[in-house]
RORO-185649 format. One line per field, with one value per residue (C-alpha): x, z, y; residue number from 1. Coordinates in steps of 0.02 Angstrom, whole numbers. Each point is the difference from the previous one (the first is absolute). Example, Ala and Ser with C-alpha at 12.3 -4.5 7.8 and 13.67 -1.06 7.14 Angstrom:
# RORO-185649
x 615 69;
z 390 -33;
y -225 172;
bake 1 2;
//
This chain:
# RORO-185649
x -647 64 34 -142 109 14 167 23 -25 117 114 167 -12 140 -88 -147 140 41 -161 -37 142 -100 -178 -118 46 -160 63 202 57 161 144 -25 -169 45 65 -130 48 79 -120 -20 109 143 -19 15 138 84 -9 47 174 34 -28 132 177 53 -66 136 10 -71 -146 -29 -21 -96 -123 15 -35 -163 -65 32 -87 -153 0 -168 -91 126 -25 141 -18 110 135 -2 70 106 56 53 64 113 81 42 173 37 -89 101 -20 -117 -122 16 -124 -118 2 -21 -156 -94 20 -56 -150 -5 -17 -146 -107 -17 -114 89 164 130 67 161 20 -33 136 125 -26 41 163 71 -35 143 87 -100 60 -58 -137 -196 -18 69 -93 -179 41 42 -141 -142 92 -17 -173 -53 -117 88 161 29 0 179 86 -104 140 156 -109 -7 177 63 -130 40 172 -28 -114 157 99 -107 -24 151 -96 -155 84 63 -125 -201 -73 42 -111 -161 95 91 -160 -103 127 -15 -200 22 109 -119 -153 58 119 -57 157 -6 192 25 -142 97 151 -103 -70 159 45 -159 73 170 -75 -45 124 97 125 21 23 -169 -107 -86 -184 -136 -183 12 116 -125 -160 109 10 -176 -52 134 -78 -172 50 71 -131 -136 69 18 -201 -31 76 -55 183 -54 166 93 -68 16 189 51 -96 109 160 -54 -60 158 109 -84 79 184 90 137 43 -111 -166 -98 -140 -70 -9 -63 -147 -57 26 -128 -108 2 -47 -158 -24 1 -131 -100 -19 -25 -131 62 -24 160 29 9 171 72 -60 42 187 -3 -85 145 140 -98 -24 178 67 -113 77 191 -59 -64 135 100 -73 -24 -143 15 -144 111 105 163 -48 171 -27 -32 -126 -104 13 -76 -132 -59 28 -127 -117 -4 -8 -137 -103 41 -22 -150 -46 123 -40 39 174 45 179 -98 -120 129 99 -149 -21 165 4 -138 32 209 -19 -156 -8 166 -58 111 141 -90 -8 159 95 -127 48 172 66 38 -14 -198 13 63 -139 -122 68 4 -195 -48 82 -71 -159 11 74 -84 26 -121 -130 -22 -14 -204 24 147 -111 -129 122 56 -188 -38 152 -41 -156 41 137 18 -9 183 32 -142 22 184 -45 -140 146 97 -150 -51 174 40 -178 82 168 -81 -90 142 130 -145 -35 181 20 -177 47 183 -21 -185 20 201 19 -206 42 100 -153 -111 98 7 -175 -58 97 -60 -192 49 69 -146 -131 128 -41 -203 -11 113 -83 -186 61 58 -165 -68 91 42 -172 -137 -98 -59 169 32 180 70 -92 120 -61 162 29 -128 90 166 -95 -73 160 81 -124 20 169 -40 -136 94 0 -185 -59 -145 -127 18 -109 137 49 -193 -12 156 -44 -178 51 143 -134 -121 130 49 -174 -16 177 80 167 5 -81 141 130 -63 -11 158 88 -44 151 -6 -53 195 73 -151 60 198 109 38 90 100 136 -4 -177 63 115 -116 -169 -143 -174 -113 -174 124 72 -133 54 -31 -141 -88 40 -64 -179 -6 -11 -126 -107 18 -5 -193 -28 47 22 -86 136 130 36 -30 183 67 -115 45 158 56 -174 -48 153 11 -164 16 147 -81 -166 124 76 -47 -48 -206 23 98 -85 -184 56 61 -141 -88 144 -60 -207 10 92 -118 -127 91 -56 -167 -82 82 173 136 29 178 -57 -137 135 101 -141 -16 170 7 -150 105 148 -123 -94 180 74 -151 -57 180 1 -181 -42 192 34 -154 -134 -174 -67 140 -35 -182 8 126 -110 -180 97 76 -181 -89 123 88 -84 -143 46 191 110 60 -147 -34 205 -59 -161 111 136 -114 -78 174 48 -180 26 184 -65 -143 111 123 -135 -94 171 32 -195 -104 -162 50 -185 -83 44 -2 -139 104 159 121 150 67 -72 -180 41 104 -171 -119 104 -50 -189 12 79 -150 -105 154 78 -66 -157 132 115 -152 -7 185 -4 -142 72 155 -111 -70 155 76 -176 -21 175 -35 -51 -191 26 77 -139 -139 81 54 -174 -103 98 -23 -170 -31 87 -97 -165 40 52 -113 108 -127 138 96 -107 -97 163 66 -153 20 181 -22 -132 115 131 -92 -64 185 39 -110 13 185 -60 -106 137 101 -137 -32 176 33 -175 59 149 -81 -146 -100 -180 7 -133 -53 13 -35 -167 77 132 -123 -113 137 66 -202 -32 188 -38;
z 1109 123 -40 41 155 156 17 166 -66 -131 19 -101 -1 -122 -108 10 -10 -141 -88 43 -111 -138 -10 153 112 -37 -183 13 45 120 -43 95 -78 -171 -10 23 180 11 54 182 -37 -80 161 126 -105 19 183 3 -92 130 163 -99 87 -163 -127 -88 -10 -193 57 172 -136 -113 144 61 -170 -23 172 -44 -162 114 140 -55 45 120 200 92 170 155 -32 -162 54 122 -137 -102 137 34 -211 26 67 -129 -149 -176 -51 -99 117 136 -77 -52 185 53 -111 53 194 -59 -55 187 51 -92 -24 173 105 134 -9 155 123 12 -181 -23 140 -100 -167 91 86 -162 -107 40 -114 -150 -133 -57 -140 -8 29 203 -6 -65 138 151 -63 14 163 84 -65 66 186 41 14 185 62 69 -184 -100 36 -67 -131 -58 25 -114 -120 -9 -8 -161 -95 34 -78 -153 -38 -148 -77 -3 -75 -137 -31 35 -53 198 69 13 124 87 22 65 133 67 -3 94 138 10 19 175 42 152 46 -85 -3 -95 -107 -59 -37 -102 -90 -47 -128 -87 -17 -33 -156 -113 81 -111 128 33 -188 18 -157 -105 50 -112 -15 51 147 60 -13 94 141 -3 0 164 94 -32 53 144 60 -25 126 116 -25 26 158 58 13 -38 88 -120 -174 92 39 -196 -69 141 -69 -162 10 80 -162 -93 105 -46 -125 -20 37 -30 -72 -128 -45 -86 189 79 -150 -23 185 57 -146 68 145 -60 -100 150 71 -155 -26 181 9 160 8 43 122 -62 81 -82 -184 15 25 -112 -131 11 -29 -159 -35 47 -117 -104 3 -8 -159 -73 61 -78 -179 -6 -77 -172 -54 36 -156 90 150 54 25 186 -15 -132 123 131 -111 -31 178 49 -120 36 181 8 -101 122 148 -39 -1 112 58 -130 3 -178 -30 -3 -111 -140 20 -50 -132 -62 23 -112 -132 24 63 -39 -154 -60 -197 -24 52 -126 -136 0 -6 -132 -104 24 51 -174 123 -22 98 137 -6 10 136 98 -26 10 181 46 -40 115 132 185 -19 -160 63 127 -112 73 167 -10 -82 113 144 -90 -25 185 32 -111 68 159 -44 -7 -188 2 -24 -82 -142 -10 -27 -116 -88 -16 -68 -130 -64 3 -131 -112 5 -18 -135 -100 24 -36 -164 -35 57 -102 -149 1 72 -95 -119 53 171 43 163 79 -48 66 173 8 -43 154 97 -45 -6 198 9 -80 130 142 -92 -2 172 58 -93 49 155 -26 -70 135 138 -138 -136 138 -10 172 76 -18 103 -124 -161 -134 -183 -95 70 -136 -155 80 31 -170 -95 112 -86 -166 7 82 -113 -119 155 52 -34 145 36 189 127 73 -197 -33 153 -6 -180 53 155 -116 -153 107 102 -205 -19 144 -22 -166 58 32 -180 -95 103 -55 -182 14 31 -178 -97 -158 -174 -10 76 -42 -162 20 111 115 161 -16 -132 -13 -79 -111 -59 -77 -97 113 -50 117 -19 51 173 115 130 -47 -81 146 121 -139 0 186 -39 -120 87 167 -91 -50 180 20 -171 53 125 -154 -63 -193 -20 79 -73 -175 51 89 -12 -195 -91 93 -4 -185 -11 97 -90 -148 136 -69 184 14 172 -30 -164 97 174 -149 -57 172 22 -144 51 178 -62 -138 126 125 73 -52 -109 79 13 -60 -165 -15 56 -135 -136 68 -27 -165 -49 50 -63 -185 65 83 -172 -86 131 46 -186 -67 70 9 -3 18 172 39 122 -60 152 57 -190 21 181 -61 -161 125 143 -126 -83 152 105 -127 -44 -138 -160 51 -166 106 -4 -201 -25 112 -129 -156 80 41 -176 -81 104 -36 -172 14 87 -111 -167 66 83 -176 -88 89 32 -141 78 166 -24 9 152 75 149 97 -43 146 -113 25 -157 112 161 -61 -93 133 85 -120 -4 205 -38 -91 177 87 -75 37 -117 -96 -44 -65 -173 -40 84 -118 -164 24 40 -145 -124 76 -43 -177 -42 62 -103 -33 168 117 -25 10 151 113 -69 67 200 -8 -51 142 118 -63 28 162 55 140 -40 -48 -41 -104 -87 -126 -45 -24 -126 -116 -1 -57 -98 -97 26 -62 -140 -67 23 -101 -135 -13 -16 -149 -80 33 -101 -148 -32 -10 -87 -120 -36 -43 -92 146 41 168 162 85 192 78 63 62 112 81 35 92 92 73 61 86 97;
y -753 -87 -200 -148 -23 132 66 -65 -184 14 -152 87 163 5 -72 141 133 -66 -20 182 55 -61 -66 -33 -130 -125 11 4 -183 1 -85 -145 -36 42 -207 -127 -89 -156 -126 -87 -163 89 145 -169 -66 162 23 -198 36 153 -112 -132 16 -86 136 73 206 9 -116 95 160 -81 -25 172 62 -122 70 185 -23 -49 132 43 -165 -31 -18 -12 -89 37 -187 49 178 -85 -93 158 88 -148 30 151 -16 -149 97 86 153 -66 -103 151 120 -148 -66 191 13 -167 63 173 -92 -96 153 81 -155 -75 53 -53 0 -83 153 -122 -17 209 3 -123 81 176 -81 -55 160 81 -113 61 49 188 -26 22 -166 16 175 -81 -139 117 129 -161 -43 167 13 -197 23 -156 93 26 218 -30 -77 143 124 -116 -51 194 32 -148 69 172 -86 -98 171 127 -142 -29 160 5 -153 86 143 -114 -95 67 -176 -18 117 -87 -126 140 110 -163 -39 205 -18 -173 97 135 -89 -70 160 106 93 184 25 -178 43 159 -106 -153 163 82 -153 31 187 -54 -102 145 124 114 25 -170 -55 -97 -55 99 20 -81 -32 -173 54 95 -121 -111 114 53 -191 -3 99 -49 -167 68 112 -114 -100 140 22 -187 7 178 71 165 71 -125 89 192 -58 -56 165 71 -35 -4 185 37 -42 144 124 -74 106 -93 -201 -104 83 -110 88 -181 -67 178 -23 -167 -65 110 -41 -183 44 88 -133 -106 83 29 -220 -30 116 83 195 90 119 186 51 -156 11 191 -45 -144 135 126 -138 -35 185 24 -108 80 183 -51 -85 160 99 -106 -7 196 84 -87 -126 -146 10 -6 -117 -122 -184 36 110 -106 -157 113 71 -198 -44 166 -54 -185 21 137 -134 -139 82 111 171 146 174 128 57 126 -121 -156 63 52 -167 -80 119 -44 -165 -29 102 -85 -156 -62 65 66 38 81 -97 -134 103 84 -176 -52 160 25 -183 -96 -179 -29 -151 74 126 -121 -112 161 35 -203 -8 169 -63 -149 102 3 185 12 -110 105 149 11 -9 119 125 -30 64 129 65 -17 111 117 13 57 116 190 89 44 -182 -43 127 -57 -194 51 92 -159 -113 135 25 -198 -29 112 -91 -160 77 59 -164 -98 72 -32 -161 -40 76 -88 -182 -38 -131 -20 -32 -41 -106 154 114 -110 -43 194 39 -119 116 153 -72 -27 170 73 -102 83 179 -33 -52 145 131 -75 35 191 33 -31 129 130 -12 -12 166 -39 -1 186 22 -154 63 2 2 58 -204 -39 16 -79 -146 -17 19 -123 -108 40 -48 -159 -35 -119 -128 -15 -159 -48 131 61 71 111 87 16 101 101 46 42 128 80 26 62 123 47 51 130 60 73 35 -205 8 104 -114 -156 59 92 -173 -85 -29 125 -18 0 -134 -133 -15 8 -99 140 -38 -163 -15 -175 30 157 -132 -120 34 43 -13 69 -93 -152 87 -112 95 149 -8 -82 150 119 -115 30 181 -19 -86 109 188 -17 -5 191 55 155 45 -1 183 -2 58 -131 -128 42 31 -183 -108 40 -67 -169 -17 -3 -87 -158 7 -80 -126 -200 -31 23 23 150 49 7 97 141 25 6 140 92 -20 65 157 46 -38 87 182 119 95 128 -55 106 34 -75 -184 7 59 -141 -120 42 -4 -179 -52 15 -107 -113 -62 6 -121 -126 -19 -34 -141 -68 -143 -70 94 104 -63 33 33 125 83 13 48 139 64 -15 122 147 1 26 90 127 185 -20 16 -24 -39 -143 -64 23 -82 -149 -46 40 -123 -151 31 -14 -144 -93 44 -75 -173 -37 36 -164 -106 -7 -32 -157 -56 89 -81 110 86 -154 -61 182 -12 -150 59 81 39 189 73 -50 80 167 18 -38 120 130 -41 2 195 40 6 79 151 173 45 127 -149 -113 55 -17 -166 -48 74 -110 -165 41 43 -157 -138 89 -61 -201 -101 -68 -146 128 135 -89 -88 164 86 -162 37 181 -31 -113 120 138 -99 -34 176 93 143 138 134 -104 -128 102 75 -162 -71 136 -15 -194 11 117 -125 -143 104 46 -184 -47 116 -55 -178 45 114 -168 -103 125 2 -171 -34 138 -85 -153 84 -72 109 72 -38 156 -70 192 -51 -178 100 133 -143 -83 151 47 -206 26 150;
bake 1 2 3 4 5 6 7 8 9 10 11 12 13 14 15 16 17 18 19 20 21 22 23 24 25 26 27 28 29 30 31 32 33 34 35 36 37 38 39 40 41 42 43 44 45 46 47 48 49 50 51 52 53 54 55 56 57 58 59 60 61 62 63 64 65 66 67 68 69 70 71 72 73 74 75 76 77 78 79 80 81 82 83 84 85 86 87 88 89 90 91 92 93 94 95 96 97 98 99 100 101 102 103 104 105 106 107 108 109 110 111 112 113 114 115 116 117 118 119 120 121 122 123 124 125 126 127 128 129 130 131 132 133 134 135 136 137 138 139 140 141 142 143 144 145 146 147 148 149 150 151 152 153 154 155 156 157 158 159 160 161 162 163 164 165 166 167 168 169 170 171 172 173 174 175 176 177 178 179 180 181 182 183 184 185 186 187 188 189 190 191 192 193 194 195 196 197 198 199 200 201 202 203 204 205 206 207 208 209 210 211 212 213 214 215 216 217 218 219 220 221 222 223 224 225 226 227 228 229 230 231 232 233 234 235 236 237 238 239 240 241 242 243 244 245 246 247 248 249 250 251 252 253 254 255 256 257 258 259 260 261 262 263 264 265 266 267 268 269 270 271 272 273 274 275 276 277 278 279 280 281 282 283 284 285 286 287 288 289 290 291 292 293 294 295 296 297 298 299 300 301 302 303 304 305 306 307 308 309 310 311 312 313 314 315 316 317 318 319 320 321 322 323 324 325 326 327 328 329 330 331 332 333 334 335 336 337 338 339 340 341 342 343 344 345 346 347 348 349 350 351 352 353 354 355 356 357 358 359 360 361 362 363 364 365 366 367 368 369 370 371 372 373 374 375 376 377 378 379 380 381 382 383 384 385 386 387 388 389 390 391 392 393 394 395 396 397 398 399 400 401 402 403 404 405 406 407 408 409 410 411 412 413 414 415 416 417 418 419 420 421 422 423 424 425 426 427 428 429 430 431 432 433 434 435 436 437 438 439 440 441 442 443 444 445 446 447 448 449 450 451 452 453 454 455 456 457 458 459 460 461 462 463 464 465 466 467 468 469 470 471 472 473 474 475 476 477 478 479 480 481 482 483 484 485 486 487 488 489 490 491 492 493 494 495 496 497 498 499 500 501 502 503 504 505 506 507 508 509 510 511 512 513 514 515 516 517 518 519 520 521 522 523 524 525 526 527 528 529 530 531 532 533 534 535 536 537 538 539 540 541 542 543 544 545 546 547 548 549 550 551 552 553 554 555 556 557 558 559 560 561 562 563 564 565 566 567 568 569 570 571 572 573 574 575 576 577 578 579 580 581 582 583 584 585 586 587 588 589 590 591 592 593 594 595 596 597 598 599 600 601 602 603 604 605 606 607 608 609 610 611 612 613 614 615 616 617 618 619 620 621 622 623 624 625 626 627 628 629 630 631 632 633 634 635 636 637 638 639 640 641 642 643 644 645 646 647 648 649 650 651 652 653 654 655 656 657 658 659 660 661 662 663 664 665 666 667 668 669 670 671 672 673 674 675 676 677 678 679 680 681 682 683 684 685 686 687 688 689 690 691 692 693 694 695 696 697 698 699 700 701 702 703 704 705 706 707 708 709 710 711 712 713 714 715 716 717 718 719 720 721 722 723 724 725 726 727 728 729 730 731 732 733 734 735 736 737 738 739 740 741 742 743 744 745 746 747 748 749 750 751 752 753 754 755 756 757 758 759 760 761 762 763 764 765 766 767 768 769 770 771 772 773 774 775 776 777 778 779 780 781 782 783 784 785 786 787 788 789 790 791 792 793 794 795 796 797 798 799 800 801 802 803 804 805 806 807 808 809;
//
């Protein structure tokens, strides 16, 4: 964004260089305003002691120090500049630059500054010292209307003059460049002459020149040059100089073609960027011709970049190249959206996944680096980097390239993204597994960059989902895309924290292309880690090293819930090999994992495969269902109530008794298991509470529901299975005590009595009539004993308990 001021009435524009490198300039304070001003009496005093023929030279610099501290609040009237002007011959080394500086400040705060003055200033330049100081002053001079046509060309000369001289400065010290850059974008601003543009413009290429020994390019270099030349060409659009801006693309354009000497692709890239920039803010629309030349400079700089990294993903990239990768990135975001050029597209693919977010740069200094502090100032100033704030808008360019480009290089950055989740994925796990509990504020500083990285992966796979899994689009139809997408989620599952539009509707078009296609189907199943490596530390020696546990890999185990909760969607597409094969044994493996979460989407695995298919399916997939039907009560009621869900449980045991074969021994092995385990929870509930039965009706405790499971069976199973069901009901109540019978006979009465089932329910009165008879013929062979014992006379109480069982039913 651009600052609260227009470029154009920007008072320093060194200062605004400078902020650029940084922070925007409404928020970076320049140097002069960092100090608060010196107030209005001490500012006369100061100008006082300089008109004093008396003042001695530390006073006289005192004064020019208090006024310099000012500049910001300062106006400079035309005696007063006379009266710096006149100081200059007398002036030390020291004053000089100060006196320099207040009649730099003469010149960019009046509004009216004196011709004669401009004239006298101009005369006595050429005793200047070279520094950016004389080149800020000359540059604001050139650039001042007040300056007469005849002196501009002088002025220019002693300019160009003073930037070939400080050139070596710059070179050794950048800190310079905002103040040599502002004086070039003052001299352009008034410059009409093409052949002394050309020369102005060759410093700026002699800067970053390799042949030239120039500096090293940088990010801030290069906002500093886009912020140039948006400064400048917005004052080409205020005043209409439309052959002004077509000239500086001109020569600009003209670098590019420059094989040797002075080529600086940072200048060839982000100058133009200004420019569109420029444009962009003012709200002025460009001609075609021009934005197609200033488009193939950026698309230029653009291919040399590629061609210069190779084919690799970025892994080897020199300094250079990553600068330029920023600078592409940054600018395209600045200066808005570009026609669709294939080299732009995959710098902006690399950039993100390199620059901003380089993983696993992070991660491999947090694994293999023994300085943790140095590992986390690295990811605390990447975070506050201009480059990773504008991780969004970045991606947003990216996307709007992507959509317009061909499938070659869209299938080649899709490529990139997929195979960066699964790096992220794997370093991740690493890092988690490592730094957790150690080194939390590194984990955490490299978690917020991967929850960024993971928003960048949403967005961009939303939009692939949309050109490559819309049915309607048939030439761009691409459902093997599908399961690509949906493992790049999995493995970016760990970092989703907010829910978003963009995921919900990228997971929706893949599951839905899943569900028409089972070649997309296999794939996506075929990409679950194995039974194998879930429970060993496969793939990192560090973690072979120290003792894994697998319920406590977070990562890990939240890419394996993403399955589970996306396979029910097209279970019916999965082969039965390959579902008992790669789904089956992590299925049962997480039905045991202490997260619910996790524990409850297994058990949703193991319902929509048993309910899964038809009566006519193939044999094999009903064998299978069977087979795991065994496994299934082993696993869930190990460790019920501790880990088991009772939902997932009674959602599992209600979908095998409806959906396997009637009369399947399943089926029978399912009753005799729930009997064992009710049998097993009521025998310690009435160790610890022997009152249990009492309290039986309100009470919610597992021994309740893993029964009121099996009284639910009893209007469930097949007609075949009934009896068995019944016979171990009623082998299991004979062996409770008095309280517990008469308590589970009082609910199945009531059940009974409210019945409407006509098959079932006369069935179901004989059987407890019978049932309450045999009850209560063990209560009286209970009572004779004991009376017998005691030489007590026994009460007959047959009558009581047929009585009781009639009024019941």
């Amino acid at each position: 964004m651009l600052s609260n001021s227009r470029p154009r009435q920007i008072l320093f524009l060194e200062h605004w260089l400078r902020a650029a490198a940084g922070a925007d300039a409404s928020q970076t304070p320049s140097p002069a305003a960092a100090a608060a001003p010196p107030s209005a009496a001490v500012i006369l005093r100061s100008w006082a002691d300089l008109r004093d023929p008396s003042a001695d030279p530390p006073r006289l610099l005192s004064a020019l120090l208090t006024l310099s501290r000012g500049r910001s609040a300062l106006h400079v009237s035309d005696p007063q500049a006379k009266l710096l002007l006149s100081l200059l011959p007398s002036s030390s080394p020291d004053a000089f630059p100060l006196v320099l500086s207040l009649l730099y400040t003469y010149l960019r705060k009046s509004s009216r500054p004196s011709p004669p003055l401009l004239l006298s200033i101009l005369s006595v330049s050429s005793s200047f010292p070279p520094s950016t100081h004389s080149i800020l002053l000359l540059g604001a001079l050139s650039a001042s209307p007040a300056l007469p046509a005849s002196a501009l060309s002088p002025c220019l000369d002693h300019l160009c003059s003073f930037l070939d001289s400080s050139l070596p400065a710059i070179f050794r010290d950048a800190d310079l460049l905002p103040e040599f850059l502002a004086g070039i974008g003052y001299a352009l601003s008034r410059l009409e002459d093409d052949a002394r543009l050309g020369k102005i413009l060759n410093f700026l290429f002699r800067i970053w020149s390799a042949e030239a020994g120039g500096l090293r390019p940088s990010l801030s270099h290069g906002l500093m040059v886009l912020r140039l030349f948006e400064w400048c060409t917005s004052g080409f659009l205020a005043s209409r100089s439309w052959s002004r801006i077509e000239s500086l693309c001109g020569e600009i354009s003209a670098n590019k073609s420059k094989s040797r000497g002075n080529f600086a692709p940072l200048l060839v890239l982000m100058a133009p960027a200004g420019v569109l920039r420029a444009f962009r803010s003012n709200r002025v629309e460009i001609d075609p011709r021009l934005r197609k030349s200033i488009e193939e400079s950026i698309s230029y700089v653009a291919e040399c970049t590629i061609s210069r990294i190779g084919t690799d993903s970025g892994s080897n990239v020199s300094d250079d190249s990553h600068v330029l990768l920023q600078c592409i990135a940054i600018g395209l975001v600045r200066c808005g959206s570009i026609s669709f050029n294939a080299s732009v597209l995959r710098c902006l693919c690399l950039s993100l996944l390199n620059e901003v977010f380089p993983l696993q740069y992070f991660f491999r200094m947090s694994l293999e680096n023994v300085n943790e502090n140095l590992a986390t100032c690295k990811a605390k100033e990447h975070l506050g980097s201009a480059l990773f704030k504008e991780a969004g808008a970045v991606t947003g360019v990216f996307c709007n390239q992507y959509a317009s480009a061909d499938e070659v290089s869209k299938a080649m950055v899709e490529n990139h993204l997929w195979d960066y989740s699964q790096q992220v994925y794997s370093n991740l796990r690493l890092a988690a597994w490592i730094h957790r509990g150690k080194s939390d504020e590194l984990l955490g500083d490299l978690e917020k960059i991967a929850e960024a990285a993971f928003l960048m992966v949403v967005v961009f796979a939303a939009e692939v989902s949309k050109h490559k899994l819309n049915s309607k689009s048939s030439h761009e139809f691409r459902p093997e895309v599908s399961s690509r997408i949906l493992v790049a989620f999995s493995c970016m599952e760990y970092l989703r924290r907010v829910r978003l539009p963009e995921y919900t509707e990228a997971v929706r078009r893949a599951v839905l292309t899943l569900q028409e296609n089972a070649d997309s189907c296999v794939s996506f199943v075929e990409s679950m880690p194995p039974y194998t490596e879930l429970t060993k530390a496969q793939g990192s020696i560090i973690l072979e090293r120290m003792r894994y546990i697998w319920s406590q890999d977070e990562v890990r185990t939240s890419r394996i819930l993403f399955y589970l909760r996306v396979l029910p969607t097209c279970i019916s597409f999965v082969p039965t090999s390959l579902f008992g094969k790669r789904v089956a044994p992590t299925m049962f493996l997480y039905m045991q994992h202490p997260n619910e979460k996790v524990t409850r989407a297994s058990h949703s695995i193991f319902v929509s495969f048993v309910s899964s298919g038809k009566d006519s399916d193939q044999d094999d997939r009903v064998v299978l269902k069977e087979q795991l039907v065994f496994y299934y009560m082993q696993q869930a009621l190990q460790v019920y109530p501790r880990i088991t869900p009772f939902e997932g449980l009674a959602s599992g045991v209600a979908a095998l008794v409806r959906h396997l074969p009637a009369g399947s021994p399943a089926i029978f092995y399912c009753i005799h298991s729930l009997v064992a385990k009710a049998s097993d929870l009521c025998g310690k509930a009435m160790s610890e509470d022997p009152t249990m039965w009492k309290n039986w009706e309100g009470s919610s405790g597992p021994p309740k529901k893993v029964l009121d499971l099996l009284l639910r069976l009893i209007y469930l199973v097949d007609i075949q299975v009934l009896p068995y069901l019944l016979k171990q009901l009623a082998e299991f109540i004979i062996q409770l005590p008095k309280d517990g019978q008469n308590a589970l006979l009082d609910e199945m009465y009531f059940q009974v009595a409210e019945s409407d089932d006509v098959t079932r329910k006369p069935v179901l009165v004989s059987w407890l009539q019978s049932l309450s008879f045999i009850c209560s013929q063990k209560k009286a062979s209970s009572t004779t004993e004991a009376a017998e014992k005691h030489g007590s006379p026994v009460p007959s109480n047959d009558g009581l308990s047929w009585n009781r069982t009639s009024a019941r039913l």
